[in-house]
C-alpha positions as CSV (number, residue, x, y, z in Angstrom):
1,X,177.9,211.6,178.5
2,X,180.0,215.1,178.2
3,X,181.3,215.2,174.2
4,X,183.5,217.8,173.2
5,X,182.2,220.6,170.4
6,X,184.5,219.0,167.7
7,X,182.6,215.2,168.6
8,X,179.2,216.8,169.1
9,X,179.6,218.3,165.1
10,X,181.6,215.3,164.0
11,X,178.5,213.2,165.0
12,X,176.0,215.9,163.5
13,X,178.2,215.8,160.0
14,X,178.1,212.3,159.9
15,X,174.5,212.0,160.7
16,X,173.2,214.4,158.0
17,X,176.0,213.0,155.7
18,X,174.3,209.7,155.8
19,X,171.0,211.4,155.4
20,X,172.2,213.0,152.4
21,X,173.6,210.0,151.2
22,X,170.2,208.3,151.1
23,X,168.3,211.2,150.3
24,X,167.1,211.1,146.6
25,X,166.7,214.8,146.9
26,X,168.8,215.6,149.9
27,X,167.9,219.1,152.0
28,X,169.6,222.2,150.7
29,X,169.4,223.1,154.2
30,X,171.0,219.9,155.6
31,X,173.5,220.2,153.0
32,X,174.3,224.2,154.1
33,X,174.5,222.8,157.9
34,X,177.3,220.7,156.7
35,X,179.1,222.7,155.0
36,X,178.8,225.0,157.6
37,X,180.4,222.4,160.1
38,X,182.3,220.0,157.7
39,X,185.9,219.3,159.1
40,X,188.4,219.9,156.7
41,X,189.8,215.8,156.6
42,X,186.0,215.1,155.6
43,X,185.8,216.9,152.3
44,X,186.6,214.1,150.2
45,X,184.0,212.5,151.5
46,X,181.5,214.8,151.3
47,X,182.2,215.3,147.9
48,X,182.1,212.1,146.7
49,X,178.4,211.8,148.3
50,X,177.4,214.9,146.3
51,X,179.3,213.9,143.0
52,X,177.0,210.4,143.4
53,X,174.2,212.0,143.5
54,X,174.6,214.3,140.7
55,X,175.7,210.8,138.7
56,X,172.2,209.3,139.8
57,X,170.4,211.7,137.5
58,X,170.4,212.1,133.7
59,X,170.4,215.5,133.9
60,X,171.6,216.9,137.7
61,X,169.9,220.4,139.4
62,X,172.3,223.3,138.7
63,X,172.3,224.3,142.4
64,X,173.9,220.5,142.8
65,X,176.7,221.4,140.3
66,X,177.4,224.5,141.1
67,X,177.4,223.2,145.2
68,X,180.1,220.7,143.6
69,X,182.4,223.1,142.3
70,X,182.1,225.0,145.2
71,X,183.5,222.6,147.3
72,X,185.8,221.5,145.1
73,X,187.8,224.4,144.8
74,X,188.3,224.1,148.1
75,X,190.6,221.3,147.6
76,X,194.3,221.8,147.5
77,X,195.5,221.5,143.4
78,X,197.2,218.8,142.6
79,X,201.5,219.5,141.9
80,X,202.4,219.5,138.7
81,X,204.4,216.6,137.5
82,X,207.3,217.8,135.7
């Protein structure tokens, strides 16, 4: 089976996505490999995994938050409505 280098990190994001995703206390170092890899289209996404699992805790690990902004600001701003 010959994948392309795009499939071949799409499948690797997805995989340690999922693992993340399910992961109580998901690998810093998973998370860095994804973010290292993480297609632009697929930043929502990831986001929205990381902003779960800072609402699964009463109080969420600095390093979380501060991954979370980090990430977010690389989203485009929203126009202004006028």
């Amino acid at each position: 089976m010959a994948l392309t280098r795009e499939e071949a990190q799409g499948w690797m994001v997805e995989t340690l996505l999922e693992k993340i995703r399910n992961d109580r206390y998901p690998s810093a170092t998973q998370m860095a490999i994804v973010e290292e890899s993480l297609p632009r289209e697929m930043i929502p996404d990831y986001l929205e995994v990381l902003i779960e699992k800072a609402g699964q805790d009463a109080v969420p690990s600095i390093p979380l938050l501060r991954r979370i902004s980090r990430i977010a600001a690389s989203l485009p701003r929203a126009e202004r409505q006028r």
